[in-house]
C-alpha positions as CSV (number, residue, x, y, z in Angstrom):
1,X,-21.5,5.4,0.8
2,X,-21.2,1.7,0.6
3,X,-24.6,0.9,-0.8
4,X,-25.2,0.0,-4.3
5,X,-21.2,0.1,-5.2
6,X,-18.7,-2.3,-6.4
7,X,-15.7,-3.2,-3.8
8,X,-13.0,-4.8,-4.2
9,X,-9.9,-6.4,-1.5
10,X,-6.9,-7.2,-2.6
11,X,-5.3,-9.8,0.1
12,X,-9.0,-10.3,1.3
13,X,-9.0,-13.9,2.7
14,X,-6.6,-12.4,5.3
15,X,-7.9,-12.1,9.3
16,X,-8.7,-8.2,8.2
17,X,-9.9,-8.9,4.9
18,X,-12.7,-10.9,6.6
19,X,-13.5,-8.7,9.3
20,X,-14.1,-6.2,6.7
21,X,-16.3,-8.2,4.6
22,X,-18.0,-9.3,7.4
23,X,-18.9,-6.0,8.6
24,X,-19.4,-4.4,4.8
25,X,-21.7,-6.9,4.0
26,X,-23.8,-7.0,7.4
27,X,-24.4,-3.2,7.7
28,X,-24.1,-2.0,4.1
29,X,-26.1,-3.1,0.8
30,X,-22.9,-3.1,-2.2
31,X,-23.7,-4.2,-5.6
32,X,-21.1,-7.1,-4.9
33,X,-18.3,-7.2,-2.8
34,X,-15.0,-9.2,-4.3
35,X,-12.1,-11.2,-2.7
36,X,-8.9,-10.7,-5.1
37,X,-6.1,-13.3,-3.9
38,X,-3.9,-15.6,-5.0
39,X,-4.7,-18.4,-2.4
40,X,-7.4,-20.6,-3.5
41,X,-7.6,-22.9,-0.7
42,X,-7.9,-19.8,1.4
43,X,-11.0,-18.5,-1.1
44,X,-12.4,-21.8,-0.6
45,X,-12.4,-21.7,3.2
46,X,-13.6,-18.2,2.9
47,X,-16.7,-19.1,0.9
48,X,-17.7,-21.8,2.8
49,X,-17.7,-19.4,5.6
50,X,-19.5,-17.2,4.3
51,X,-21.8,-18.2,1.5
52,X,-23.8,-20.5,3.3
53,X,-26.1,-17.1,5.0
54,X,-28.1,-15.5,2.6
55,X,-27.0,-12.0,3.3
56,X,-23.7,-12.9,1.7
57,X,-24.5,-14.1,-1.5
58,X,-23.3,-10.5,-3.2
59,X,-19.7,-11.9,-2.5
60,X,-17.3,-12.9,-5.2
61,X,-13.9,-14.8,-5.1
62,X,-11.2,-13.7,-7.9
63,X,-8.4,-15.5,-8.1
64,X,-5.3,-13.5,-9.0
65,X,-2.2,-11.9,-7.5
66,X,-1.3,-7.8,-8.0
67,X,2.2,-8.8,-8.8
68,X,0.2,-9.4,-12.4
69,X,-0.8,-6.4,-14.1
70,X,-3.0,-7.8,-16.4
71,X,-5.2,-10.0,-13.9
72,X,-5.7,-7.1,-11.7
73,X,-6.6,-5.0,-14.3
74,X,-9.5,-7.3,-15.5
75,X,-10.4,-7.7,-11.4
76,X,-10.8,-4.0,-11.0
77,X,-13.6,-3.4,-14.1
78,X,-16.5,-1.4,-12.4
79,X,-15.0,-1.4,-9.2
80,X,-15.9,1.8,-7.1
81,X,-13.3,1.2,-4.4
82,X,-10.4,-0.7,-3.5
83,X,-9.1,-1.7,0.0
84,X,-5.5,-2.8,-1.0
85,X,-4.4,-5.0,1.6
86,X,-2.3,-7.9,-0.1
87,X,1.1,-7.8,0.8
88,X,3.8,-10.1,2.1
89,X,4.1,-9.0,5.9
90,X,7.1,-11.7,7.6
91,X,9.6,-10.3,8.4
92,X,12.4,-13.2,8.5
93,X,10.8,-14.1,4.9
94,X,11.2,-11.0,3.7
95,X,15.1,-10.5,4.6
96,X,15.6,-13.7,3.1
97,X,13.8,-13.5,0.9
98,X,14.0,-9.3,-0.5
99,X,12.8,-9.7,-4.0
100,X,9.7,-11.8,-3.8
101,X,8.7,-9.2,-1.1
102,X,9.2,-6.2,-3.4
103,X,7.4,-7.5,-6.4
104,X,4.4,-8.0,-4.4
105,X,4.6,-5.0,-1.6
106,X,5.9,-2.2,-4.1
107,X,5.6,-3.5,-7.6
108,X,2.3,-5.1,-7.0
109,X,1.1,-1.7,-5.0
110,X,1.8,0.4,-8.6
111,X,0.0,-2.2,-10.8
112,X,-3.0,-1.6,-7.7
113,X,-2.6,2.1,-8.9
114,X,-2.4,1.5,-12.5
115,X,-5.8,-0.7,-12.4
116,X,-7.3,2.2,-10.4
117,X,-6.7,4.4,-13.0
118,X,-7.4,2.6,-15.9
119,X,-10.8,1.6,-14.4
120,X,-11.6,5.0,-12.9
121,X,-12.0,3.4,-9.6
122,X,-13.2,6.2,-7.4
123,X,-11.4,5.7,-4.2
124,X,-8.2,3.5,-3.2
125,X,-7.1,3.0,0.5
126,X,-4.1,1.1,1.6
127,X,-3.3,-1.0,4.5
128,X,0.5,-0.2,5.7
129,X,2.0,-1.0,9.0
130,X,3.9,0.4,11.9
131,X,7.0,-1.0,10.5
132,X,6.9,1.6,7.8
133,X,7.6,4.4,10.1
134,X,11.8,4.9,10.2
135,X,11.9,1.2,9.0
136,X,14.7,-0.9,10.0
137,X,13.8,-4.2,7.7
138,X,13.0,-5.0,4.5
139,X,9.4,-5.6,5.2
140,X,9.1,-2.0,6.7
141,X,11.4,-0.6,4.1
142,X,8.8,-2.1,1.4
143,X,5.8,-0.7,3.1
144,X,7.5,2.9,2.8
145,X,7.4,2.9,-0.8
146,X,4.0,1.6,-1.2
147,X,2.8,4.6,0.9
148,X,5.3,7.1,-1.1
149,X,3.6,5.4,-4.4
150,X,0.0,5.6,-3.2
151,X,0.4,9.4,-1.8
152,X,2.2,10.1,-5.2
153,X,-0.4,8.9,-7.5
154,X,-2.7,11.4,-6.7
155,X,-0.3,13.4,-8.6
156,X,-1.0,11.8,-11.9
157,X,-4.9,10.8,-11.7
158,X,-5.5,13.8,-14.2
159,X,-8.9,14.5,-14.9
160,X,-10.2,11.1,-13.4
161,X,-12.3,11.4,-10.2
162,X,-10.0,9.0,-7.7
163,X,-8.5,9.6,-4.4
164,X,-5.5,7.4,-3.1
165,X,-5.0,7.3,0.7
166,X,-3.2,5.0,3.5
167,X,-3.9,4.0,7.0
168,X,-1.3,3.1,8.8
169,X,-1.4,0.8,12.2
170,X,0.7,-1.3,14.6
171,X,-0.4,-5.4,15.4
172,X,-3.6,-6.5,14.8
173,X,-5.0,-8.6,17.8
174,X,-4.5,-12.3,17.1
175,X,-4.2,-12.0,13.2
176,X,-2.4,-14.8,11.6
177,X,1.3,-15.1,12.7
178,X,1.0,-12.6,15.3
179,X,2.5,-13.2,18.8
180,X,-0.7,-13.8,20.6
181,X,-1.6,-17.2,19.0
182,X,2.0,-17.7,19.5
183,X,2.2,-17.2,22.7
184,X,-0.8,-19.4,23.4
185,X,0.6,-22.1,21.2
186,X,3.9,-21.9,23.5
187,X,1.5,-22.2,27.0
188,X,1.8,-25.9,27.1
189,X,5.3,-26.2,27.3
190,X,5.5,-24.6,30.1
191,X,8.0,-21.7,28.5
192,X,7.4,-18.3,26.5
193,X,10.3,-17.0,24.6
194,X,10.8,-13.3,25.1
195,X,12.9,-11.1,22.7
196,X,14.0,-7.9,25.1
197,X,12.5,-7.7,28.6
198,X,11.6,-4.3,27.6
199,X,9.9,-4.7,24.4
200,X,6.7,-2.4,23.6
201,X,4.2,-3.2,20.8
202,X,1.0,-1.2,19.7
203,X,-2.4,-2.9,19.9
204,X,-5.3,-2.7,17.8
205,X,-8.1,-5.1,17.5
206,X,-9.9,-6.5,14.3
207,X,-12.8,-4.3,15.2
208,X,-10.6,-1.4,15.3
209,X,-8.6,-1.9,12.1
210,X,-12.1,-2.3,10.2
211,X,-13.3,0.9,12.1
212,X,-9.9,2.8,10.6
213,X,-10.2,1.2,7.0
214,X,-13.9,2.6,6.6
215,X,-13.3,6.0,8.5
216,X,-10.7,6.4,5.7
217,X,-12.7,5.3,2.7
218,X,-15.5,7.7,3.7
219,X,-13.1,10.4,4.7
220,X,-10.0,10.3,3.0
221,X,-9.7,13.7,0.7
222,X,-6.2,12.1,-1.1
223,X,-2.4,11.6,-0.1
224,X,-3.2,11.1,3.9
225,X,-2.2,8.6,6.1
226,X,-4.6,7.9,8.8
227,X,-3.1,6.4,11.8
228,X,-5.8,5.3,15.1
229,X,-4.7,6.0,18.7
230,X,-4.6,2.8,20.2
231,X,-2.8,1.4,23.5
232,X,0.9,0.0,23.8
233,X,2.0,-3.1,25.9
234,X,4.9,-4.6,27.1
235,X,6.0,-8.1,25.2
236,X,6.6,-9.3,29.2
237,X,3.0,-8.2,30.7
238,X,1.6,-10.3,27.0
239,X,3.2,-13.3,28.2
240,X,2.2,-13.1,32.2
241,X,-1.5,-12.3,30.8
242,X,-2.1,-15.8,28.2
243,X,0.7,-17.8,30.8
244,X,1.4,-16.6,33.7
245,X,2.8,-19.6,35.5
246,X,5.5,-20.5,32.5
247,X,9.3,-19.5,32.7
248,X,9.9,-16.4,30.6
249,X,13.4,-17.2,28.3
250,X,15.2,-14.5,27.2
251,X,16.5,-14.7,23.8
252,X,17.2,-11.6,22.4
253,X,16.1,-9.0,19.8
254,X,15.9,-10.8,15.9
255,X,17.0,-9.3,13.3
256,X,15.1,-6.6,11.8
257,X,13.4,-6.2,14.9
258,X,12.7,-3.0,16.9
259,X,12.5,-2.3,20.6
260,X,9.7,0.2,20.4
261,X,7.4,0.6,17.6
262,X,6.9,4.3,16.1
263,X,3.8,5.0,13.6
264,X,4.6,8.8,13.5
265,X,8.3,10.4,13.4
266,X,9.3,13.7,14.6
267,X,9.8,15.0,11.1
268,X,6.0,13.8,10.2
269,X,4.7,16.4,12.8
270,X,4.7,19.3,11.3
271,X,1.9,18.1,8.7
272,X,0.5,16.1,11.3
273,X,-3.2,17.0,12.8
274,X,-5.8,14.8,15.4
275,X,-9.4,14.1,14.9
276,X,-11.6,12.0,16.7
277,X,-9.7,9.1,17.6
278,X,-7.3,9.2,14.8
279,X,-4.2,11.5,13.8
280,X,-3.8,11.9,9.9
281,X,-0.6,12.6,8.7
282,X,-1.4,15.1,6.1
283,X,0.7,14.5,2.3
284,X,3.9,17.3,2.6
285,X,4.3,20.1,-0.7
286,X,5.5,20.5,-3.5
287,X,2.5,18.2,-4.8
288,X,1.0,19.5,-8.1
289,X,-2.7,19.7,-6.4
290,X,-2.8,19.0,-2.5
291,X,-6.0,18.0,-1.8
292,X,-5.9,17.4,1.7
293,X,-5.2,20.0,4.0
294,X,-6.0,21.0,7.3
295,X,-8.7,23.9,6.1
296,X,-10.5,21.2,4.7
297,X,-10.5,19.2,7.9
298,X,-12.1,21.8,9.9
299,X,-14.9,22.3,8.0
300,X,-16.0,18.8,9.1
301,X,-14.3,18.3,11.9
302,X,-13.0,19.6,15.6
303,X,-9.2,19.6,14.1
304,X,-6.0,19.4,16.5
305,X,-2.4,20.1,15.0
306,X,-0.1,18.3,17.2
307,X,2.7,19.9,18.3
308,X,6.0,20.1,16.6
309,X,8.8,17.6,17.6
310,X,5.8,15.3,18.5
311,X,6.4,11.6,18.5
312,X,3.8,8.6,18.4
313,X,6.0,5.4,19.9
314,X,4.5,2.2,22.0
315,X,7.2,3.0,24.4
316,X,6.4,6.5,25.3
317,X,2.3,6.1,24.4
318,X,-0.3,7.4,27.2
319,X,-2.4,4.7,26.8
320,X,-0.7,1.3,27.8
321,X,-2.6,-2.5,28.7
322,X,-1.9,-4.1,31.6
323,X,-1.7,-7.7,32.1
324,X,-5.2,-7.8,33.4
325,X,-6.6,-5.4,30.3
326,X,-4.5,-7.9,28.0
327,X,-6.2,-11.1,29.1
328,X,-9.5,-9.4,28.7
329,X,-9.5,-8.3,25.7
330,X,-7.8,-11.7,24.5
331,X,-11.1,-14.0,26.1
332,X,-13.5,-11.5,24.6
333,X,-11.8,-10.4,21.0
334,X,-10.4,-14.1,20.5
335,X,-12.5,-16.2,22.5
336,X,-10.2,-17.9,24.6
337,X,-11.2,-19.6,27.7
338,X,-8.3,-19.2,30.2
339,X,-10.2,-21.2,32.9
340,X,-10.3,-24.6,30.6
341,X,-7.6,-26.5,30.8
342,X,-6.2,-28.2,27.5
């Protein structure tokens, strides 16, 4: 569905927004493929990554941040879809900072919308986060409403052919200012700080997230937030995986921090089904014209409702890492080398 359209990332020089175009532009043939960011050190890196190979010379750098209406506007002419993944994700930042992150996560998530519609972009999927589900900071809080406003503006597309849809996932393997590279940063002096002894996280990989973005984009009927089964792990078997011979220090839950990460509530499983590898929590009535519903599903795929009172946390997950499955997937998805010594 990818070949011979228009496709555009807001937040692309990000660790997903690479991976993405990365895969987009090795298996698919766009018309062009553009970066939309606000960073243009970060464009510049980008580009030297990639346009060097031939196969990536459909790629385009705009310069430009969604808080501004007007610039994004311009960036989405003749764009067939948008993966909408800027957004300022820190947590500490964000409670210190409350404003600057609603401008860009909620503000700049209904100028996102409003370019879609006024350029009669066809599809529109957007990245939220674990920390959306039953959020407890400002970050999450923020996320929240940019889900409620993506869901809600298929309400108002009219006669225009566009579908708005979410996925929604936990930590991404070794992205930028994740506690992997943290952790490894840490190894050398001999001690890893640990929050709660009985922390839990999800885990996804880059590969994974990219896999969820483009499931969505090719399945997404509007209003749906797609969420991937992936595996939990303790914050403790993390740091005995990348160090297992520092001292662990204790010291304490942060602020705006949970002890378990949720990505589906109790409430959300009544209108909650599972396909494939993914639940998709379906968008609740009254909506004017609910376009995604479980009848629709079947037809196309083997459809599961989960069952009521169902509830999709890292600390009661099936599927958990252990420290050897952690350090695994760390030397083969990061390409770190535990047997060289620094």
């Amino acid at each position: 569905m990818l070949n011979g359209k228009t496709i555009l990332i807001t937040g692309g020089t990000g660790s997903l927004g690479r991976a993405l175009t990365k895969r987009i532009l090795d298996k698919y043939n766009p018309q062009s493929l553009r970066i939309y960011s606000r960073d243009e050190l970060k464009q510049w890196e980008m580009s030297n990554l990639f346009l060097s190979h031939r196969r990536y010379k459909k790629l385009r750098f705009f310069i430009g941040d969604v808080r501004d209406k007007d610039r994004t506007r311009r960036a989405f002419e003749n764009v067939d879809y948008v993966i909408h993944a800027a957004a300022l994700k820190q947590i500490p930042t964000a409670e210190y900072n409350p404003m600057e992150c609603i401008k860009t996560n909620i503000i700049g998530t209904q100028n996102v919308i409003d370019a879609a519609l006024d350029c009669n972009v066809k599809k529109v999927i957007a990245l939220s986060s674990d920390k959306a589900t039953a959020p407890v900071n400002l970050y999450g809080a923020t996320k929240l409403c940019s889900e409620k406003l993506i869901t809600a503006a298929n309400n108002v597309r009219g006669t225009r052919n566009i579908i708005f849809s979410t996925v929604r996932y936990g930590n991404v393997m070794g992205s930028r200012g994740s506690v992997i590279p943290f952790f490894l940063k840490q190894k050398d002096t001999g001690v890893i700080p640990i929050t709660h002894p009985e922390m839990t996280r999800f885990n996804i990989t880059l590969d994974e997230a990219v896999d969820l973005v483009l499931f969505a984009l090719q399945n997404a009927s509007g209003g749906e937030i797609f969420v991937p089964q992936i595996p939990s792990y303790k914050i403790v078997d993390l740091a005995k995986a990348i160090a297992p011979k520092c001292k662990l220090k204790i010291i304490g839950i942060r602020p705006g921090e949970k002890m378990h990460e949720e990505m589906i509530t109790e409430s959300d499983s009544y209108n909650t089904i599972k396909i494939k590898k993914y639940y998709i929590i379906l968008p609740m009535a009254p909506y004017f014209n609910p376009l995604a519903t479980i009848d629709k599903y079947s037809k196309k795929f083997r459809v599961k409702k989960v069952e009521q009172g169902f509830k999709y946390s890292s600390g009661t997950n099936n599927a958990w890492l252990t420290i050897k499955d952690l350090r695994t997937l760390i030397t083969k998805k990061m390409n770190v080398d535990f047997n060289t010594k620094p």
